[in-house]
N, C-alpha and C positions, 0 to 999 in steps of 0.2 A: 419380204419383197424388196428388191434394188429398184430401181431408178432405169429408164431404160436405155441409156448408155455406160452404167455404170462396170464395170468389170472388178471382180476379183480375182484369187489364183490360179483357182482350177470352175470358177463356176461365173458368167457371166449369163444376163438377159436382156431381150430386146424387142420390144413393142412391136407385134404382128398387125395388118389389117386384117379385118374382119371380114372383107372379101377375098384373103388370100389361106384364109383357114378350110382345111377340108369339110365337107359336111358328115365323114364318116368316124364319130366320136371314138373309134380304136384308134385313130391318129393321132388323139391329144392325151393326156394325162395319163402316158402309160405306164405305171411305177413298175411294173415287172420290168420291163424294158428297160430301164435304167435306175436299178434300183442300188447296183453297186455303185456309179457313175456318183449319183446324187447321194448316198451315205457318206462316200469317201467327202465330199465337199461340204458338207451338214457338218460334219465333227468338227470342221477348223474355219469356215468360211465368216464372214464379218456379223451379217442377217443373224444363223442361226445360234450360231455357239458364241457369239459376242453382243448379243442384242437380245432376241427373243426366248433362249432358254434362260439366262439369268434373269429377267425381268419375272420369270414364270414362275422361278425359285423361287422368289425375292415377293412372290405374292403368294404362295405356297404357306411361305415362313416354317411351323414349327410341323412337321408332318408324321413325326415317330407315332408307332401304332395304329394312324389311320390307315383305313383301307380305300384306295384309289383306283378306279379306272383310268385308264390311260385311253381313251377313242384316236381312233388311228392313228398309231402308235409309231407307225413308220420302224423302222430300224432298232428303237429301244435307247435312244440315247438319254431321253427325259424319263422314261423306266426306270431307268440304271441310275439316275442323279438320283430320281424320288424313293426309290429301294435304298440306296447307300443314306440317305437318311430315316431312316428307320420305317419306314411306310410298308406298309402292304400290298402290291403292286398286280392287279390283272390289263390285260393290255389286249386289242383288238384293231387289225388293219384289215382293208378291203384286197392288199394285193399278199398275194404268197409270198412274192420272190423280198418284199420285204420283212417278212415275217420270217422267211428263212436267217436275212443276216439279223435280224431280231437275236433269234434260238440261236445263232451262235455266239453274238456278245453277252446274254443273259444265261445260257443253260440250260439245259433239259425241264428243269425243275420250274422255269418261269409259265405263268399262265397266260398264256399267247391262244387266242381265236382267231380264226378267218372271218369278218364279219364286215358287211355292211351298213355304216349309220342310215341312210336311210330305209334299210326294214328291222322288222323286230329283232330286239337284242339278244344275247343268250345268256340272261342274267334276272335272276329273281326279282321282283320287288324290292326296294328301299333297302339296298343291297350296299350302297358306297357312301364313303364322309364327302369324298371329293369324285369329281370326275375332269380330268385335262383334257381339254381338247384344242390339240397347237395346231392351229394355221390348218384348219378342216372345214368351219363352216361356210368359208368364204368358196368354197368349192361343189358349195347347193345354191340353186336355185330358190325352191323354197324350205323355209328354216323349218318351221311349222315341226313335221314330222319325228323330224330328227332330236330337236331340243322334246317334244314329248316324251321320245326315249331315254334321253339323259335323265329329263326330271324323275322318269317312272323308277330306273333304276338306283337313283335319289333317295336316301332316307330322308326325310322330314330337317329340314337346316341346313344340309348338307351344302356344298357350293361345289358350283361347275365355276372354273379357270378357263377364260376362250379369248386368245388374242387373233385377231382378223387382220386383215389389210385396213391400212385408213382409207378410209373412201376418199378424203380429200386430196390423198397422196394421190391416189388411182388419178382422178380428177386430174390433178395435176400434171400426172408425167403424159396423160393423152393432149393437154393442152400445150404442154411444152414439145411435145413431135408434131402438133400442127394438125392433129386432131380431134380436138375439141367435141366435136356434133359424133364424134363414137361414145361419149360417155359423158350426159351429161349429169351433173350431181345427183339431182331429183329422182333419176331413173333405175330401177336395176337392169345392170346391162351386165351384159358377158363379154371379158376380156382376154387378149390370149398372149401368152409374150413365148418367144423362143430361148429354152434355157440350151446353154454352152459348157458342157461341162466333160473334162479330160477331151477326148478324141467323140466324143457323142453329143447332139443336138437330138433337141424333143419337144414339142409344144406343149404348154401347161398353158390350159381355159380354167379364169374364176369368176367369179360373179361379184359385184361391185355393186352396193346398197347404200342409200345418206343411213346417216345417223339414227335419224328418228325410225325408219324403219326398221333398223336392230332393237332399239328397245322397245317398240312395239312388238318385236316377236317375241324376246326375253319377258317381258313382262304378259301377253298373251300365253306361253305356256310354264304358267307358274311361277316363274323367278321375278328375284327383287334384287335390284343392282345396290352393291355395297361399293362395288368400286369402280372407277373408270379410270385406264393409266393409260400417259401418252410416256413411255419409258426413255431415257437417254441410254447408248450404250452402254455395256460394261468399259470402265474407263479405260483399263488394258487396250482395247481398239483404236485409241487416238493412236499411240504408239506402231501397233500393229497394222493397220491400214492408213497412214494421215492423207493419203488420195484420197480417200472414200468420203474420211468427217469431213475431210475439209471441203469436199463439192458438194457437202450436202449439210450445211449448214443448222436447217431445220431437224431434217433425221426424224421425220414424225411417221416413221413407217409402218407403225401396229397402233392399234388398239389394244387395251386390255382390257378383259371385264372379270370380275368378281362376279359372282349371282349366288343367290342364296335363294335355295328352294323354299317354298309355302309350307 
């Protein structure tokens, strides 16, 4: 998540009102639609490749020989880091066309599904040590179903990795545009920001929950929080971006959670 006047090089966003969003949900979150758009700015942009997949790593640790789900997996870039450390990697997105540039950074031989987190998975029982899930739940509504599936395909100890939007950042960046009464802390509300990236615009809708309501879901379907990270970025980015740290002081832009299954 940026700020919503923040810009980087090929990927900027910017805080929509909620009465200027269409009400026909093929208009927002289309990742076929711009899935090569948004890959290409994933790999180098400040958020992902210099903030929230290291942070991911970096709470991953030692991962040779485990066997990992990746939940919506997007393009395979955190695939490919948790593979290249010795892991075992199956991996599942909701859209094609990113499961397409998936299979072609990963290879024929990667295990890539078309799936849906919120219906049943395509995956046995108590099947993974880990399961990642980067920057997906903040894109339900209700958590309920979806962490049932994770847990289920959970062996017993096993830990889901889930970094979200901070709620408080949400919070923040609607009060610093002077709209407050769209997102107040307490509530879960749906928010929508317009992403800019190369020569295409697209609207991304997520969903925006306090605190306590996450670990009320985590802890309602089985899991026990070991960890909570508010990450700084990888340090390389002061260099690489100093617009960006330096207007954003705080930088409290994810959540991280550790959870360890029942």
């Amino acid at each position: 998540m940026t700020s919503s006047k923040h810009q980087e090089h090929t990927f900027s966003t910017r805080l929509v009102s909620p009465s200027s969003v269409s009400a026909d949900p093929s208009k927002t979150n289309d990742y076929n639609g711009f899935a090569e758009a948004y890959t290409a700015a994933n790999e180098t942009n400040l958020v992902n490749a210099y903030y929230e997949r290291p942070a991911m790593l970096a709470l991953a640790g030692d991962v040779a020989g485990r066997r990992i789900l990746d939940a919506d997996c997007g393009s395979g870039a955190l695939f490919a880091a948790l593979r290249e450390r010795g892991a075992m990697v199956n991996g599942f997105d909701s859209s094609a066309g990113m499961l397409g540039l998936a299979r072609q950074r990963l290879g024929d031989g990667a295990d890539l599904q078309v799936a849906d987190l919120v219906s049943p998975l395509p995956y046995p029982d108590d099947t993974f040590d880990d399961v990642v899930a980067s920057l997906v739940l903040h894109y339900l509504e209700d958590w309920g179903p979806a962490l049932a599936e994770l847990r289920r395909v959970l062996r017993p100890g096993g830990r889901l990795i889930a970094p979200v939007d901070h709620p408080f950042a949400v919070n923040l960046i609607h009060r610093e545009a002077g709209r407050e009464a769209d997102c107040a802390y307490f509530d879960t509300t749906k928010w929508t920001v317009e992403w800019s990236m190369a020569d295409q615009t697209t609207l991304v809708s997520r969903w925006n929950r306090p605190l306590h309501a996450m670990i009320e879901a985590f802890t309602g379907a089985g899991f026990r929080i070991t960890v909570i990270s508010e990450p700084e970025p990888d340090p390389a980015a002061r260099e690489l971006f100093p617009a960006a740290i330096a207007a954003e002081p705080r930088f409290l832009c994810l959540l991280l959670f550790v959870l360890q299954a029942a």
